[in-house]
N, C-alpha and C positions, 0 to 999 in steps of 0.2 A: 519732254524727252529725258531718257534717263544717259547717265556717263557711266561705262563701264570702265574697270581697274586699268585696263587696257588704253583709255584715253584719260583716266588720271590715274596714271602708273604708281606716285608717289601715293604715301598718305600725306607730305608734305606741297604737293600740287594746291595751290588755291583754288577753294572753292565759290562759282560766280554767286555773286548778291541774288537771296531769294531760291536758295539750294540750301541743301546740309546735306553733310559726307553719311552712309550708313553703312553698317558692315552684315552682313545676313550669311547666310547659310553655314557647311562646315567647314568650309575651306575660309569666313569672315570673308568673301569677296567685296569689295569697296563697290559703294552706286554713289552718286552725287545725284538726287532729285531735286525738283522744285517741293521745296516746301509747302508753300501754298495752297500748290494743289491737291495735295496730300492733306493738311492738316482737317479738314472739313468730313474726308472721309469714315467712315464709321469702323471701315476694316483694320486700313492704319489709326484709327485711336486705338482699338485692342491691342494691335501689337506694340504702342508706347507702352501701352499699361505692362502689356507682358516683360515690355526690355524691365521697366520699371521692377516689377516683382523677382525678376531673376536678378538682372545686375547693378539694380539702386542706381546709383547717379555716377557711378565709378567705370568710365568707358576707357581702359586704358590705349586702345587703340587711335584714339582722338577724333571719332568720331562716334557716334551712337548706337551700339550692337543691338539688332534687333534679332531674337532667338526664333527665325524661320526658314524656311527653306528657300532656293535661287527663287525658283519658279512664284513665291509667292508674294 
């Protein structure tokens, strides 16, 4: 299940063991996913690569911007 900004209002909300915070679309809306299940998939590796190639390793929001839309 995914946590919208909404049920973690902060960026400073802790995120549960086995999620990572991510910020997407234009507005950087915050999701808290399970990582896990994500990392295996082929779509989200592209979009690592893509945070990767746009904004290196420098997430100033504190958690990992990835450059696509809500919906995706």
């Amino acid at each position: 299940p995914l946590f919208t900004a909404r049920q973690a209002a902060s960026k400073f909300v802790e995120v549960p063991k086995d999620y990572v915070a991510v910020y997407v679309g234009e507005k950087q809306k915050r999701l808290v996913i399970p990582i896990l299940s994500y990392l295996n998939q082929p779509s989200f590796q592209d979009l690592l690569y893509q945070a990767e190639e746009e904004f290196g390793y420098d997430h100033p929001l504190g958690g990992l911007t990835i450059p696509c839309s809500d919906d995706v």
